[in-house]
C-alpha positions in Angstrom: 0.3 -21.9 55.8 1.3 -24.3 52.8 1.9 -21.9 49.7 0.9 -23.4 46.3 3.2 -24.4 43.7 2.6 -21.5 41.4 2.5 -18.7 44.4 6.1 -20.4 45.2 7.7 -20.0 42.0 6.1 -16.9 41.8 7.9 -15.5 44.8 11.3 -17.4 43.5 11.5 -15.9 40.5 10.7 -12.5 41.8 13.8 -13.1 44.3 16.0 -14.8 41.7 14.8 -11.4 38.8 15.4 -9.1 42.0 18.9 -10.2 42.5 20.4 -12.7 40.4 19.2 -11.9 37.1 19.8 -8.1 37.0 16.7 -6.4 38.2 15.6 -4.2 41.3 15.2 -6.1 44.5 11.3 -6.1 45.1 11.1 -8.7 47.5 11.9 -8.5 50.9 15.3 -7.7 52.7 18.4 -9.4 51.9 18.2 -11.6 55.1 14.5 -12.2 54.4 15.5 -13.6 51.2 18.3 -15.4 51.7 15.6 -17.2 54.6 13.4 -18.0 51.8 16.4 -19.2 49.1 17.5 -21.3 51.9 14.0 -22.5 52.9 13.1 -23.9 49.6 16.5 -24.4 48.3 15.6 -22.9 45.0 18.7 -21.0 43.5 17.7 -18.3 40.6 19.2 -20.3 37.7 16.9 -23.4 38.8 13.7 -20.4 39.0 14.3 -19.4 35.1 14.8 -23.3 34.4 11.8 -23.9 36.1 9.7 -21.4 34.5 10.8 -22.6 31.4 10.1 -26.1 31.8 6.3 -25.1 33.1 5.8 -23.1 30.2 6.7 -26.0 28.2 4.2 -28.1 30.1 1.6 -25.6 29.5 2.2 -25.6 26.1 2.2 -29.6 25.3 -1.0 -29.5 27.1 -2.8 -27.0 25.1 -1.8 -28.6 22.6 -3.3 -32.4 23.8 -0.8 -33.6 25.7 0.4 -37.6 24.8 -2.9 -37.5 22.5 -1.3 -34.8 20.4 0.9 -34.9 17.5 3.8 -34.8 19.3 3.3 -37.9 21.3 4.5 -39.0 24.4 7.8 -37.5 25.5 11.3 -38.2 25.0 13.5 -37.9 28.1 14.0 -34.8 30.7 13.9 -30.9 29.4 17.7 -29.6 29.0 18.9 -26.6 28.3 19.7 -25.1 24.9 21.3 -21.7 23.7 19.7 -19.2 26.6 16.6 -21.5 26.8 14.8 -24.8 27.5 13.9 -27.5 25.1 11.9 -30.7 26.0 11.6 -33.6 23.1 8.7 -35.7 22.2 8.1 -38.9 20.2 7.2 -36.9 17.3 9.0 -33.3 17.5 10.0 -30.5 20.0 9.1 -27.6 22.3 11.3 -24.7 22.8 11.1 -22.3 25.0 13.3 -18.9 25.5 12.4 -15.7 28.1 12.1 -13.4 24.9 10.0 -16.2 22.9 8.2 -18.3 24.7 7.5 -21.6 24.1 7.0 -23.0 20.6 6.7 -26.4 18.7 8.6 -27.6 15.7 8.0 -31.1 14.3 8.3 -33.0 11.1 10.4 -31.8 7.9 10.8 -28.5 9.5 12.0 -29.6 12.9 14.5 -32.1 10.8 15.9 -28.2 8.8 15.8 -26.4 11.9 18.5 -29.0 13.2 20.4 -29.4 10.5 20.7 -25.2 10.6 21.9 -25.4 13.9 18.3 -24.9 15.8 18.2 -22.3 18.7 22.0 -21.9 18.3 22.0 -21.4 14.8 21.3 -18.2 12.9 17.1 -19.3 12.8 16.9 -18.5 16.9 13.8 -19.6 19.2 10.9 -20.4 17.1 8.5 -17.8 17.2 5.2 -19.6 16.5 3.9 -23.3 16.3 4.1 -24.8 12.6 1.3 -23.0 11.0 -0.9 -23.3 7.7 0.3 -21.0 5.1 -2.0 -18.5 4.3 -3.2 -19.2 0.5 -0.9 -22.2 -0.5 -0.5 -26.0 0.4 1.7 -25.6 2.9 3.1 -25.2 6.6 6.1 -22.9 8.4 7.4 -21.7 11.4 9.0 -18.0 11.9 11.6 -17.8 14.0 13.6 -14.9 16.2 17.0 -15.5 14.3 19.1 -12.9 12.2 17.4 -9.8 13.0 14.1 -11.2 14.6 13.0 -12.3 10.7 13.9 -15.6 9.6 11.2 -18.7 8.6 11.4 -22.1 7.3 8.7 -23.1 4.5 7.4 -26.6 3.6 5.4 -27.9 1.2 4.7 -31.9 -0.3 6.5 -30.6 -3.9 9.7 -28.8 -2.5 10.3 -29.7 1.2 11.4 -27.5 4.1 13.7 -24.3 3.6 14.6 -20.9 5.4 14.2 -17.5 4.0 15.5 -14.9 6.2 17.1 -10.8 6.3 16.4 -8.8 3.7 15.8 -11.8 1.4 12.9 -13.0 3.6 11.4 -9.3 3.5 10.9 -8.9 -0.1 9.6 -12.4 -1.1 6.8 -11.5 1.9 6.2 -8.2 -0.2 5.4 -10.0 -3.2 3.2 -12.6 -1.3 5.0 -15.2 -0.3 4.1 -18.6 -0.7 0.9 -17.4 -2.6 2.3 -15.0 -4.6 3.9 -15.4 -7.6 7.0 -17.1 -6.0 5.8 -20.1 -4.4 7.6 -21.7 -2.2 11.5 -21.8 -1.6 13.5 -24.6 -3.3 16.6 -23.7 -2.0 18.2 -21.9 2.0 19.6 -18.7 1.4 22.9 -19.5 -0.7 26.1 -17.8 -1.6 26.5 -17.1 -4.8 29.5 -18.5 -7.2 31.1 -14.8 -7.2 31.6 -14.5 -3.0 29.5 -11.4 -3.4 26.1 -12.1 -2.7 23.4 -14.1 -1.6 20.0 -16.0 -3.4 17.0 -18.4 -2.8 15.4 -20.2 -5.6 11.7 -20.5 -5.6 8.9 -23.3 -7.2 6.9 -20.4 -8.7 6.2 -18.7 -12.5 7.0 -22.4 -13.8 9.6 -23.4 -11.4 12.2 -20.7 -12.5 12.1 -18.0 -9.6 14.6 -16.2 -7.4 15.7 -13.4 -5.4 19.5 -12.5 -5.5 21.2 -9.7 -3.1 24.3 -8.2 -2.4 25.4 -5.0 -0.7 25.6 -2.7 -3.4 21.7 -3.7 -5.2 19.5 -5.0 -2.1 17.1 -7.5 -2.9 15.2 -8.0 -6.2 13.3 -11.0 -7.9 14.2 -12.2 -11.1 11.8 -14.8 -12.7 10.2 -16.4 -16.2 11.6 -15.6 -19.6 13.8 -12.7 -18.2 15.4 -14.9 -15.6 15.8 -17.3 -18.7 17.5 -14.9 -20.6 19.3 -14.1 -17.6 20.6 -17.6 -16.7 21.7 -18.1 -20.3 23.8 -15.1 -20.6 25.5 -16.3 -17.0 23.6 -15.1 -13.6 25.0 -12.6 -11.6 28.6 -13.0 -13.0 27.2 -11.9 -16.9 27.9 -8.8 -18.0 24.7 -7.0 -16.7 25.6 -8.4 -13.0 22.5 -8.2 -10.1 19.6 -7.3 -10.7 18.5 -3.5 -9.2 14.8 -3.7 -9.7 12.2 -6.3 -9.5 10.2 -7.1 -12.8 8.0 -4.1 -13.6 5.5 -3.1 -16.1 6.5 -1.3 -19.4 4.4 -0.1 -22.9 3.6 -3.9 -24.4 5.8 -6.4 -22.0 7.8 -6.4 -18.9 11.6 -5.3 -17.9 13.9 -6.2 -14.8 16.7 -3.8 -14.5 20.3 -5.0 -13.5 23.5 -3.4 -12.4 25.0 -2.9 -16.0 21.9 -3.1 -18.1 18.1 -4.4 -18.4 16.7 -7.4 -19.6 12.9 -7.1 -21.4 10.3 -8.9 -22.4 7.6 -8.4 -25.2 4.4 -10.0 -24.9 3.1 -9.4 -28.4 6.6 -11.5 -29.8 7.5 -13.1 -26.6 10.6 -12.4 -27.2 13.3 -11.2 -24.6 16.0 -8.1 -25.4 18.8 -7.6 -23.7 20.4 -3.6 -23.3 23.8 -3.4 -22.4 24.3 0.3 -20.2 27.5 0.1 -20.3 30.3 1.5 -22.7 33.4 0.1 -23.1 36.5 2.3 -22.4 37.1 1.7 -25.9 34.3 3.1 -27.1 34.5 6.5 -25.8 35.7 9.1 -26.9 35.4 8.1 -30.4 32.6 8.7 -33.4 32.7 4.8 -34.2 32.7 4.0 -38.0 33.2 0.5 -37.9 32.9 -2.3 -35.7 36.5 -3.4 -34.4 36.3 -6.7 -36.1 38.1 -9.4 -38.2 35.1 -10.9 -38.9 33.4 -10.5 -42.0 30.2 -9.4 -40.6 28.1 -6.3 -41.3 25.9 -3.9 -39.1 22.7 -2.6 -41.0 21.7 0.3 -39.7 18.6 2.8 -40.4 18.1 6.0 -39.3 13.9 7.7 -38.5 13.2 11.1 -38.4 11.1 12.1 -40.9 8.5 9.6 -42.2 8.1 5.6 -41.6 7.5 5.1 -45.6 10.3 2.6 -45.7 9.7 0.6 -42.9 7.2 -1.9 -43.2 9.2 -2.9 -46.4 12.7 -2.7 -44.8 11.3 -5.5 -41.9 9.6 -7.6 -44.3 13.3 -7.7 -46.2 15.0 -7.9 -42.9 12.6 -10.9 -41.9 12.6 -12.7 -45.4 16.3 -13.3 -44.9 16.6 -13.4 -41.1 19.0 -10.0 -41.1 19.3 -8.2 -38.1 19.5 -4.4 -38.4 20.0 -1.4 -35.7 17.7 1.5 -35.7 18.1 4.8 -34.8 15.3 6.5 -33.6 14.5 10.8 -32.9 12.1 11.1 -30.3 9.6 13.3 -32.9 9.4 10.3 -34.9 8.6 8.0 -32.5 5.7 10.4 -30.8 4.6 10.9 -35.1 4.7 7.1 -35.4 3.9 5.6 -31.7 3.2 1.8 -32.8 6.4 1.6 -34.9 8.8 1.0 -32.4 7.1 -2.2 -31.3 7.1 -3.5 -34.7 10.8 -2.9 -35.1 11.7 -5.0 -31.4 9.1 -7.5 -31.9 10.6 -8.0 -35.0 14.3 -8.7 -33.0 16.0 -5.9 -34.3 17.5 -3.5 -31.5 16.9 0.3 -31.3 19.2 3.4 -30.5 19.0 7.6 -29.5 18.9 9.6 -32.7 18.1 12.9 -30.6 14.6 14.6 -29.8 14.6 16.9 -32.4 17.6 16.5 -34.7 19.5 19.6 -34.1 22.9 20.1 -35.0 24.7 19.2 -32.0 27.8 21.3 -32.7 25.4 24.5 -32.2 24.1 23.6 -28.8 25.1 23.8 -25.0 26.1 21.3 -23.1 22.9 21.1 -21.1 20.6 21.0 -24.3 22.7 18.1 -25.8 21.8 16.2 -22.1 18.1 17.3 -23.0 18.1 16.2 -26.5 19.4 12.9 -25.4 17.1 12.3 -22.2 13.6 13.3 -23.7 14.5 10.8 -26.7 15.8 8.1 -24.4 12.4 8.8 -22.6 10.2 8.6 -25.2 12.0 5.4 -26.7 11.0 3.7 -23.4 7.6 5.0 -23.0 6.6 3.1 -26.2 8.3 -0.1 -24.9 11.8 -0.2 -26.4 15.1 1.5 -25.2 18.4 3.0 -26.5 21.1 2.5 -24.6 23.9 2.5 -25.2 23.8 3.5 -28.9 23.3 7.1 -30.1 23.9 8.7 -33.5 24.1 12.5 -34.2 22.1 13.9 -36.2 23.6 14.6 -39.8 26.7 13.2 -38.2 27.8 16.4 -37.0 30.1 16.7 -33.8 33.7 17.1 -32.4 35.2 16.4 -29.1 33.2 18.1 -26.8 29.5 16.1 -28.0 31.1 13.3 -28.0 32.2 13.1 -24.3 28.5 14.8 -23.8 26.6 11.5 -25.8 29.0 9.4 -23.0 28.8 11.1 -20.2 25.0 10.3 -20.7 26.1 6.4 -21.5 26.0 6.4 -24.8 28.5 5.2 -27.6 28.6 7.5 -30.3 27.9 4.8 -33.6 28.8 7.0 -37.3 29.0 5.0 -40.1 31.1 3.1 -42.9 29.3 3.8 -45.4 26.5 6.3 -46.5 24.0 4.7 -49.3 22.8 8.3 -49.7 19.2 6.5 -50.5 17.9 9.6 -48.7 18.6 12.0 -51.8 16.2 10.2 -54.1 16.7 9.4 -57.4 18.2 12.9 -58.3 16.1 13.7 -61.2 15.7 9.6 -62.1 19.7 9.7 -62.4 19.9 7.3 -60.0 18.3 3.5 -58.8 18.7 0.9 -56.4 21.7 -0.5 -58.4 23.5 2.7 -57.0 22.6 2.4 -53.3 23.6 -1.2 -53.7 27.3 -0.4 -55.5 27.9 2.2 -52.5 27.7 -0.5 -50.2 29.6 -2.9 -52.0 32.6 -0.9 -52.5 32.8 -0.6 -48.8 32.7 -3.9 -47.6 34.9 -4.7 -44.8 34.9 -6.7 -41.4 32.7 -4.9 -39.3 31.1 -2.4 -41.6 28.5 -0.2 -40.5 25.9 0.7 -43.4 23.7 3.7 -43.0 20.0 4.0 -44.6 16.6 5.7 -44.2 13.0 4.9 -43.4 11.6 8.0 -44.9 10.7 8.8 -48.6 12.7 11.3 -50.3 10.5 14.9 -50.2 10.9 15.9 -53.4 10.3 12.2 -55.6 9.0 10.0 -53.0 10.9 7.6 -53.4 12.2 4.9 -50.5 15.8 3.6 -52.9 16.8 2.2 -49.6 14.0 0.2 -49.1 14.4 -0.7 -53.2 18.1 -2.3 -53.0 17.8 -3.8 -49.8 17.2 -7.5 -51.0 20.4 -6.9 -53.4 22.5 -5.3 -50.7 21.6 -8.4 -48.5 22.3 -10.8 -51.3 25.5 -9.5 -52.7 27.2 -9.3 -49.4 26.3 -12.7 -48.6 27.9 -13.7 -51.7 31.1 -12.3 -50.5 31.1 -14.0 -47.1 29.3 -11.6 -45.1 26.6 -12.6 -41.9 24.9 -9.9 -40.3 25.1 -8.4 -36.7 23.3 -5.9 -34.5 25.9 -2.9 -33.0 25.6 -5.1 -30.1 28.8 -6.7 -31.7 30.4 -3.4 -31.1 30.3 -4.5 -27.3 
């Protein structure tokens, strides 16, 4: 009886799975078999060839044969990395046992190559070139580098991979059509030999996704990865990033290894927090900035009423100052718009307690509340106080202060007190006082403390009253103005 083609490979590759490749012998005895090896003179390696090579046949023709893209073909199937591959005028088919068989043509096929193809990290393709879902554009997945790896084309950035755990987040956020687009770059090292990054066409052609070991993988993109770039990438001071960009009260914030970067849409203005205190910086009460610059930090201290403020911005805005204010948590839940007006307005923000206790009088783990339900209410109104904290009515010693760091905070006093908060003490004094307090003071790097709220007993806001002077007279000595960022 003549056996068919099919039925003959059929019983090879049964024999050749049976014996030669590892499995259980099915088939019949070994002298049976070795009959039927000899008959058809078929060994096992040229039974998985073979199967290979038809399923590559089967394939081109589902596809249309010589009337299909892929043309006419090119030459004999070989053998390539554990599979087989057979060319065609116009691209490739590959076939592995674990994959099956697969075409790759055009762009794609040309980055496959150049990555190495089945023997590089990509693998077997796992699927034709395909449509992407949503967007302009084509791919192919393949079985490389933990069976997840793909190359994406499209007309305005050409053909690149995405794969590990790279790969899996920009598929979280959509892929292609989601907010990323499509990749611009293959997966890259980064300068610092730590971690790894694709750059992507999408949110006005500034997207990415950086990794390393210690933060996974997290995308950084528009005006934060602008403020981002500009202070250096991955090798600035805030390092990788540790959370993708999330929504907070009136913008958005990406977090990163040694600080957060956020946005504010009412300003659109971006405000970068430093979580890190220098060695420097701890242990110590600071009353100045360490400086030999003549610069000056204007500071202003909230807990009782916001009478002041809306004058103290317009002054601070008037003559582009910058100022540093610290903030209870009370106030900010009494006055829960005023925070935005003091960050939209550039300034920066820091931890003046919850309540304003002494802080000499409490236990260690009411100091850690005081600190983390004002550091929590800061942030739920869209600002955030790291790494800046002042005690209230500058009380402390030794053991506050290594309680304020230990919850990464640098403890900021003060150069000089205007004492604007006592009021005009029975109309003895005026502005002219607040402003000759200051003055006498001057130094590189002083830190000037005043108050948003009216006095209790006269009302009055002297603070608020000699600010213009105050700005005026020390930039008539040679003073410019800084944030306690400086302190950094």
């Amino acid at each position: 009886m003549r056996r068919s083609r099919p039925a003959v490979l059929g019983m090879v590759l049964a024999l050749a799975l049976g014996s030669g490749l590892g499995g259980t012998a099915l088939g019949p005895p070994a002298a049976a078999e070795s009959a039927v090896a000899a008959q058809w003179s078929v060994p096992a390696l040229t039974a998985v060839e073979q199967a290979g090579d038809d399923a590559i046949e089967q394939h081109y023709e589902q596809l249309g044969g010589s009337a299909s893209f892929l043309g006419t073909p090119v030459g004999s199937a070989y053998d390539i990395a554990g599979g087989r591959a057979q060319d065609y005028a116009a691209g490739t088919i590959y076939w592995s046992p674990g994959t099956g068989a697969h075409e790759v043509h055009g762009a794609i096929r040309g980055r496959y190559l150049a990555l190495g193809g089945p023997a590089g990290f990509l693998g077997f393709p796992l699927t034709d070139e395909t449509v992407t879902p949503g967007a302009a554009g084509r791919y192919n997945h393949f079985s490389g580098v933990n069976a997840g790896s793909s190359i994406y084309w499209s007309p305005g950035t050409g053909a690149h991979e995405v794969h590990g755990a790279i790969r899996g987040r920009y598929l979280a956020l959509g892929g292609p059509a989601g907010l990323l687009g499509f990749p611009l770059t293959d997966e890259t090292a980064t300068p610092d030999g730590v971690g790894r990054y694709n750059h992507f066409s999408g949110v006005n052609a500034g997207s990415s996704i950086y990794w390393s070991p210690a933060t996974g993988a997290y995308e950084v993109y528009g005006a934060i990865r602008a403020q981002w770039v500009a202070l250096g990438w991955e090798r600035s001071r805030l390092g990788y990033p540790t959370s993708g960009e999330y929504g907070i009260t009136g913008g958005r914030r990406s977090d990163f290894q040694r600080g957060s970067i956020l946005w504010h849409a009412a300003s659109g203005r971006t405000e970068v927090i430093n979580t890190s205190v220098p060695s420097t910086l701890l242990g110590v009460d600071l009353e100045r900035i360490p400086t030999t610059q003549k610069v000056v930090a204007l500071t202003f201290d909230a807990g009782a009423n916001d009478a002041a403020l809306r004058s103290i911005l317009a002054t601070l805005a008037a003559n582009g100052v910058p100022g540093t204010f610290f903030l209870t948590g009370d106030w900010v839940s009494q006055f829960p718009s005023d925070p935005a007006l003091i960050y939209n307005a550039g300034h920066r923000i820091g931890n003046h307690s919850m309540t304003h206790p002494d802080f000499t009088t409490l236990a260690d783990a009411q100091i850690a509340a005081e600190i983390s339900s004002a550091q929590r209410t800061i942030r739920a109104a869209g600002g955030d106080p790291l790494p800046f904290f002042r005690f209230p009515f500058g009380a402390r010693d030794s053991r506050t202060i290594a309680d304020v760091n230990g919850a990464g905070y640098a403890a900021i006093r003060w150069t000089v007190d205007t004492l604007g908060w006592q009021g005009t003490m029975n109309g003895t004094r005026g502005a002219s006082f607040i402003v000759q307090r200051v003055m006498a003071s001057a130094q590189p790097g002083e830190i000037v403390l005043m108050h948003l709220g009216s006095n209790p007993d006269d009302g009055s806001t002297l603070d608020a009253a000699a600010l213009p002077q105050v700005i005026a007279q020390l930039r008539a000595a040679g003073y410019g103005f800084v944030t306690l960022d400086a302190a950094l």
